[in-house]
N, C-alpha and C positions, 0 to 999 in steps of 0.2 A: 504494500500500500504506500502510494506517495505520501510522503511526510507533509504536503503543500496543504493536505485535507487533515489533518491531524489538529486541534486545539488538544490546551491543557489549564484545565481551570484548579486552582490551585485556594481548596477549601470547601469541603462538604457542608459549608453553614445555607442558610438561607438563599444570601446572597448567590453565594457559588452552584447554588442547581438552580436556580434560573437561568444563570449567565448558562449554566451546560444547554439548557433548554433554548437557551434564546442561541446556542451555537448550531445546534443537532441540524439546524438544516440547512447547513452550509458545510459542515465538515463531515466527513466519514465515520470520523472517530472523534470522540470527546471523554476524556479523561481527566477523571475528577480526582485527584488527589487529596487526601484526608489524614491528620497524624491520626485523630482515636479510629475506636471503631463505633459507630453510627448503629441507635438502636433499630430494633427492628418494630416496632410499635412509635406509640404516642406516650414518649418516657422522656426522663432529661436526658442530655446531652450532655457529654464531657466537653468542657468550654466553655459551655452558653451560662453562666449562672446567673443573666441578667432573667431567663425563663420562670424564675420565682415571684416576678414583679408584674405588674399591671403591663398587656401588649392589645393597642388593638388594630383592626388595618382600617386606616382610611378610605375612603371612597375612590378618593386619586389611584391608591396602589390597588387597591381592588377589580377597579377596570384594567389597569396595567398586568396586574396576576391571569385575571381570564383570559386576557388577548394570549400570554404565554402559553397556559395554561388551562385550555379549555373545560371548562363545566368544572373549575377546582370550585368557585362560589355555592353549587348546586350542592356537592360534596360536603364542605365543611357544613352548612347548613343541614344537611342529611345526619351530619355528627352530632346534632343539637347548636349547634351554635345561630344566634337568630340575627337576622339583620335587623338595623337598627335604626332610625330614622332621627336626623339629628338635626336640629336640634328637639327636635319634638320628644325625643326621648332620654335627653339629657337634663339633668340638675343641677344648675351649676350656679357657685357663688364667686364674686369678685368681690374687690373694694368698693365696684359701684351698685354694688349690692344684687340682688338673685337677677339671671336671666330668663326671661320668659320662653316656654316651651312652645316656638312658632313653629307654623309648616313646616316640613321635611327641602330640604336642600342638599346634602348630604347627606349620606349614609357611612356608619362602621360597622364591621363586623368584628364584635369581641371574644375572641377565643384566647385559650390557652396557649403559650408557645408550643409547647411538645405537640399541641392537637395540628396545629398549623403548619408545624415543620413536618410532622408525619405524614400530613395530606400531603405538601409538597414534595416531599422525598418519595412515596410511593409511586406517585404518577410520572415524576422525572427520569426515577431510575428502571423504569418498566418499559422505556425506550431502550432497545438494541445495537442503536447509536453512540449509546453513553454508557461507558464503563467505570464504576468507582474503585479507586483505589486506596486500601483503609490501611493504619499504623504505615504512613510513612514519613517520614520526615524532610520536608524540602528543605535542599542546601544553596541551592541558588540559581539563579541564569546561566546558562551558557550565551556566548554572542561576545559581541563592541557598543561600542557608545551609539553605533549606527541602526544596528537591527540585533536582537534578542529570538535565535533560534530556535531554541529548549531551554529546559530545566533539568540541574541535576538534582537526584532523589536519596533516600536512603531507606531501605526496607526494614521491617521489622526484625530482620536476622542480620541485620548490619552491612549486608551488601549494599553498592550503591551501584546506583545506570542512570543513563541519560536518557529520557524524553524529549525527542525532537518534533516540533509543531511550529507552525505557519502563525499559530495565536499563543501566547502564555499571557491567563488572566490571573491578576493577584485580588483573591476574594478573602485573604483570611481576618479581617477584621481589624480593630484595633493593634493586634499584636502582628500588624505586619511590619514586615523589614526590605518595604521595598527603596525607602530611603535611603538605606546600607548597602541596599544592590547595585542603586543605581550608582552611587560612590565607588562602587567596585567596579563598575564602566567606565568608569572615567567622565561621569556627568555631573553638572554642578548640584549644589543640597536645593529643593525645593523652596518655595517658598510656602510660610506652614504659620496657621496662626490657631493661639486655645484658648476656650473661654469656659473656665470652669469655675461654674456655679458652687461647687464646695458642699451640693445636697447632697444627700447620702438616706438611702431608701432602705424601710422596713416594711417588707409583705407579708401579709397569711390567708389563707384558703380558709372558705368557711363556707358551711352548705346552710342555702339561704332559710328563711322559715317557710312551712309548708306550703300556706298561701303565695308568697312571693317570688317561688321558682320559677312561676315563668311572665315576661312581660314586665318584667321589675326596668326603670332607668334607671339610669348609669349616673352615678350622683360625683360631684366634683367638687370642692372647696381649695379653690385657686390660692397659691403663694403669690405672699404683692412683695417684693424687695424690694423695699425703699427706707433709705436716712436714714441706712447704717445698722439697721437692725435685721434681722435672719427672717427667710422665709422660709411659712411652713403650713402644708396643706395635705389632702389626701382625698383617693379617689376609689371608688365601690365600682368597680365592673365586675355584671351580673357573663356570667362564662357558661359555657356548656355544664349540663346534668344537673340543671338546677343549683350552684354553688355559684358562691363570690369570690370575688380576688379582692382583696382590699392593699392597696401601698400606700403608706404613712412618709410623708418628707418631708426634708428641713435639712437649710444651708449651716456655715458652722455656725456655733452658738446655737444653733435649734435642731441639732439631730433628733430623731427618733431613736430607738434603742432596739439592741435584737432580744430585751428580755421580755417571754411569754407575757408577765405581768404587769410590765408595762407600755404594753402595746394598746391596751382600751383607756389606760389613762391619757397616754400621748393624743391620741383621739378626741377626749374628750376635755383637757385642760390646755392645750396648744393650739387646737385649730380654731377659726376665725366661727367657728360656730359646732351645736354638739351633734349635728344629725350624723355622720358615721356612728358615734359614738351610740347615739341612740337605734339605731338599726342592727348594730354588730350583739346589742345585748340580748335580745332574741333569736339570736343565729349560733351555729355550734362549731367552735373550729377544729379546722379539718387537716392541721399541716402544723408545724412552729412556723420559728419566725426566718423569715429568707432576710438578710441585709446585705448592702452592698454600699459600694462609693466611686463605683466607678463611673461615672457621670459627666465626666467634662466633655464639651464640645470641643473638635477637633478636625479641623481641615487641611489639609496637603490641598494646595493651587498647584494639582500637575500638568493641568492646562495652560498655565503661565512660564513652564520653562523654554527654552532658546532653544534647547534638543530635545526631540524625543527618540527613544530603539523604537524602529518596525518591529513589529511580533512582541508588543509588550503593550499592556493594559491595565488600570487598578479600576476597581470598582467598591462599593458596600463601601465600609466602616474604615476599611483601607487608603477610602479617599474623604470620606467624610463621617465622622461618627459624633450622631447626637446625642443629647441626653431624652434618656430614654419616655420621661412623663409627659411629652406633648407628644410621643407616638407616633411619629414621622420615618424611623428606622426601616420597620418593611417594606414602607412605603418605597422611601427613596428605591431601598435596594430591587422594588418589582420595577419600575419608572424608567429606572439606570440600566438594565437588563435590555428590556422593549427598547431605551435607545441604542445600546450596542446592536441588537438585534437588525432595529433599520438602520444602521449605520452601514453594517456590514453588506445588508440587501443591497442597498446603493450603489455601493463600491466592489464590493467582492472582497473575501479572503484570501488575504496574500498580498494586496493591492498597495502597492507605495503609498506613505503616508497614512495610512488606514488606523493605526495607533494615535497617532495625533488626534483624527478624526474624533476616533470614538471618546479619548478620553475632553475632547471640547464637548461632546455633546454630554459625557456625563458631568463636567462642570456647569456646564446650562441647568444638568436634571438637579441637580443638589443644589442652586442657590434659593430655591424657596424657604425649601425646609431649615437649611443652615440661619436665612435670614430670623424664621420665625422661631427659631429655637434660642439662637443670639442673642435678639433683639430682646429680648425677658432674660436671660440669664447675664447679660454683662451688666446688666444693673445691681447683682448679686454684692458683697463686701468682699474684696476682693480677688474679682472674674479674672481680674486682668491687670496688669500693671498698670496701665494709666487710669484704668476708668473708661467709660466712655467717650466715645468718638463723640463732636461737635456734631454730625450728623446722627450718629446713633439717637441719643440728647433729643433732636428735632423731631426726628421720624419718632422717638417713643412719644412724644406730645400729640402727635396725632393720632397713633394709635387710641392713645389712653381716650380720647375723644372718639374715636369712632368705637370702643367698647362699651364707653357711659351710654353712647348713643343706642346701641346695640340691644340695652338692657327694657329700653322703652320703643324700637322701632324696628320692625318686622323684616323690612327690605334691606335694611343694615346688617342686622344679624344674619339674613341667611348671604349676602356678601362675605362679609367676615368668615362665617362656614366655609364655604367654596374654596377662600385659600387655605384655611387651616388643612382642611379634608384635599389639600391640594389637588382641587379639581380644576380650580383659576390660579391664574397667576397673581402677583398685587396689584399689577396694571389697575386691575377694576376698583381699585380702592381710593384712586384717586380719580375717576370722571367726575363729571361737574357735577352733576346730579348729588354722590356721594359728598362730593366735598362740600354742596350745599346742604344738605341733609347732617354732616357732621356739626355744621354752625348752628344750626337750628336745634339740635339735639334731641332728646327722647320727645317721644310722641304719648307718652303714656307715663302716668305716673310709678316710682318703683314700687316693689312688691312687700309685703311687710313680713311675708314667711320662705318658706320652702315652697315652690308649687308643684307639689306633688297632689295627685289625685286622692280624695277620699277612700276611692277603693285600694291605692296605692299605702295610703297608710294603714288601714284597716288589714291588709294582706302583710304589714311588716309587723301587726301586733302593737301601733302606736298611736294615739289620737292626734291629729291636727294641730299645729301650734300658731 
């Protein structure tokens, strides 16, 4: 087999079997390499420990996932997982107090990671095309600063060989080292900026109360960081089989804790209001405490360098990795797939300059989600060494205006939706319409409670407040 039809996608996560999926029909062969071994069900993952926390897919990545992935939406829903109509089915608190549950504009679909990556990995690796390769350890590129031929490998019995391919995609997430590689080509360091928030997240599973299993929304109590003090919030997604995921967080000075016992205090004496708190105490849980801290936003600009190798590519978390509670993660990575995918259609595999290509079009797919994950977390105590950009500064004045607005006006909020569920881009956020509509502001006056349904509380075992 010519080696010109050969990719090698490098990381069995998420990310990496789409990219194989968005290769399969272009290349012969597509090989996936993976250090663990990959379970065979809907279990965790050696790696992923972010899987213990709140994940859900946006509308954006969700069209992006089906286009890859035909009839995977019909599937995960077949699993129990229900789609979800947002904001109609969302609960959510800010500073500028509750948002109203308007029309549907969006959609998520809230699952489990293990249930998600499971649906994924089964349908991807069931292609003929694609072959995984488990317990191996990538050692690096072969090639020049020009083009990037293979990858060498190391097996689980310590032999090592070369994979030679026309594409090598670097999909292993956060702890990639393509930076190192590329230094080892003889190419200059990236240009790379981090903005971390300093939150650090406590999850637990809890199977919801008997009324409330199904049709329950998705309730939210937003971190506001602002004048130096820590933010700190937490979010109830209702998940497949009738259970909750709950994830408890806060910047430094406001952590949550990973101890059992104090996970319904943190609840109920830190956040901006008590209804997790009051919701969780009718429910039974089902897991301890998952915590973690690895959360900072982080972008490689590998579209901005002076050279790129032919036959080299990053994608996922490797080129952009956000923090994880505004839930943009899949997203980007089904988005950034679909545009490898057309990218390659275009041009063809093998095609001079084709790397360049594709990694500009995945810097296009990640500046939404990068902006709107940023744009909230650099304002955190210490995101970032200076603080905010004089721009950043501006543009959050506006936002913060078009969410008060948001709280009271229908056709704002589901704007506002569209980009989060990155369905639009921001463009729509400033036409003139909007931008008159932000001056004018709510149309309705705020709400004095939770708007949750009567039968919503009565189904959680709580009266009305």
């Amino acid at each position: 087999m010519s080696e010109r039809t050969t990719a090698v996608v490098l990381g069995g996560s998420l990310t990496g079997l789409l990219t194989a999926r968005a290769l399969s029909g272009f290349a012969d062969r597509v090989v996936v390499v993976e250090r663990d071994a990959l379970p065979n069900g809907p279990a965790p993952r050696k790696g992923l420990p972010q899987a213990g926390h709140v994940h859900q897919l946006w509308s954006g990545g969700a069209r992006a996932l089906e286009r890859l992935v035909p009839g995977f939406t019909g599937r995960l829903r077949a699993a129990g997982v229900r789609r979800l109509p947002v904001t109609t089915d969302i609960v959510a608190l800010s500073r500028y107090g509750w948002f109203r549950r308007w029309d549907e504009s969006a959609f998520l679909l809230p699952s489990s990671r293990d249930l998600l990556d499971w649906a994924v990995r089964q349908e991807v690796l069931a292609d003929e095309r694609i072959e995984l390769l488990e317990r191996a350890e990538v050692l690096g590129p072969v090639g020049s600063d020009a083009a990037v031929t293979g990858v060498r490998i190391a097996a689980g019995d310590g032999s090592e060989r070369t994979l030679t391919a026309a594409l090598v995609v670097d999909a292993t997430g956060r702890a990639s080292r393509t930076p190192r590689w590329l230094a080892s080509l003889g190419l200059p360091a990236p240009e790379r900026r981090e903005v971390d928030s300093g939150v650090a997240y406590a999850s637990r599973l809890f199977r919801a109360p008997d009324r409330a299993r199904d049709g329950f929304p998705v309730v939210h109590l937003q971190a506001e960081p602002r004048d130096g003090r820590p933010g700190r919030g937490g979010v109830l997604l209702p998940v497949e089989d009738g259970k909750w995921m709950v994830t408890l967080y806060g910047s430094r000075g406001g952590e949550p804790t990973a101890d059992e016992g104090g996970f319904l205090r943190y609840a109920r004496q830190e956040l901006s209001h008590p209804l997790v708190a009051d919701l969780l105490a009718h429910a039974e849980p089902l897991s301890g405490v998952a915590f973690t801290r690895t959360t900072a936003n982080r972008r490689w600009f590998y579209e901005r360098m002076p050279a790129w190798p032919d036959g080299f590519a990053v994608l996922g978390d490797a080129v952009c990795a956000l923090n994880p509670v505004y839930g943009h993660g899949m997203s980007v990575a089904a988005q950034s797939a679909l545009a490898l995918r057309d990218t390659v259609g275009r041009h063809g595999l093998g095609s001079p300059g084709l790397s360049r290509r594709i990694q500009r079009a995945v810097g296009r797919t990640v500046r939404a989600a990068w902006g709107l994950s940023t744009g909230v977390d650099v304002f955190y105590p210490g995101a970032t060494e200076g603080g905010p950009t004089l721009r950043e500064r501006m543009t959050d004045a506006y936002v913060r205006r078009l969410l008060h607005t948001a709280t009271g006006n229908g056709r704002i909020a589901r704007r506002v939706t569209d980009v989060t569920a990155l369905e639009r881009g921001a463009a729509v956020l400033v036409t003139p319409s909007v931008l008159l509509a932000a001056a004018v502001g709510p149309l309705k006056p705020p709400l004095s409670g939770p708007p949750l349904t009567r039968a919503e509380w009565k189904a959680a075992g709580l009266r009305p407040t």
